[in-house]
C-alpha positions as CSV (number, residue, x, y, z in Angstrom):
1,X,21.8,-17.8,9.2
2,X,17.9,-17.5,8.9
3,X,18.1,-15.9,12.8
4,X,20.3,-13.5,11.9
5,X,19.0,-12.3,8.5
6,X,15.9,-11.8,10.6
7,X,17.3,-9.8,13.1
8,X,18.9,-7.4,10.8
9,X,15.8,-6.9,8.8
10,X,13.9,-6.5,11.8
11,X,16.1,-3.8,12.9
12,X,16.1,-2.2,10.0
13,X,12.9,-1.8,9.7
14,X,12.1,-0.6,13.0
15,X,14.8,2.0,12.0
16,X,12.8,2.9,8.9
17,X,9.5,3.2,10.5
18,X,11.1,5.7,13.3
19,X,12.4,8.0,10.7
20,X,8.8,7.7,8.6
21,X,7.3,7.9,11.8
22,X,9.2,11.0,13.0
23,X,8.8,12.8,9.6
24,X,5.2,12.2,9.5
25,X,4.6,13.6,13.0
26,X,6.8,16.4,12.4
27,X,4.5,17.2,9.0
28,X,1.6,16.9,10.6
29,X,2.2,19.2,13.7
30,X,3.0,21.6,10.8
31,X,-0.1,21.1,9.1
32,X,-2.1,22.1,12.6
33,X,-0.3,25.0,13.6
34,X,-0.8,26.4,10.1
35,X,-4.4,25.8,10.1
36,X,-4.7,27.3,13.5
37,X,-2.6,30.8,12.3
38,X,-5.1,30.5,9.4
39,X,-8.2,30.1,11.6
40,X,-6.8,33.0,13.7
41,X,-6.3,35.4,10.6
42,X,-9.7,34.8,9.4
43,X,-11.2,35.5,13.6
44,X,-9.2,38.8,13.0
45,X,-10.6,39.7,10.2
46,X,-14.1,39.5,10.7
């Protein structure tokens, strides 16, 4: 019973952490490319 709660927490977790994992990446490639269309704008500008 111990083995098996184990496994399914296990499993869940992993599941969590992909989704987290796969949100954060997701945010963060966000966060560059609009920091790089800022950084272009400005290069324009001046």
């Amino acid at each position: 019973m111990l083995r098996f709660t184990r496994l399914i927490l296990f499993n869940f977790y992993l599941k969590i952490w992909n989704v987290t994992h796969l949100f954060l990446y997701i945010d963060i490639n966000k966060r560059i490319r609009y920091n790089d269309k800022e950084r272009k704008s400005k290069k324009n500008i001046s």
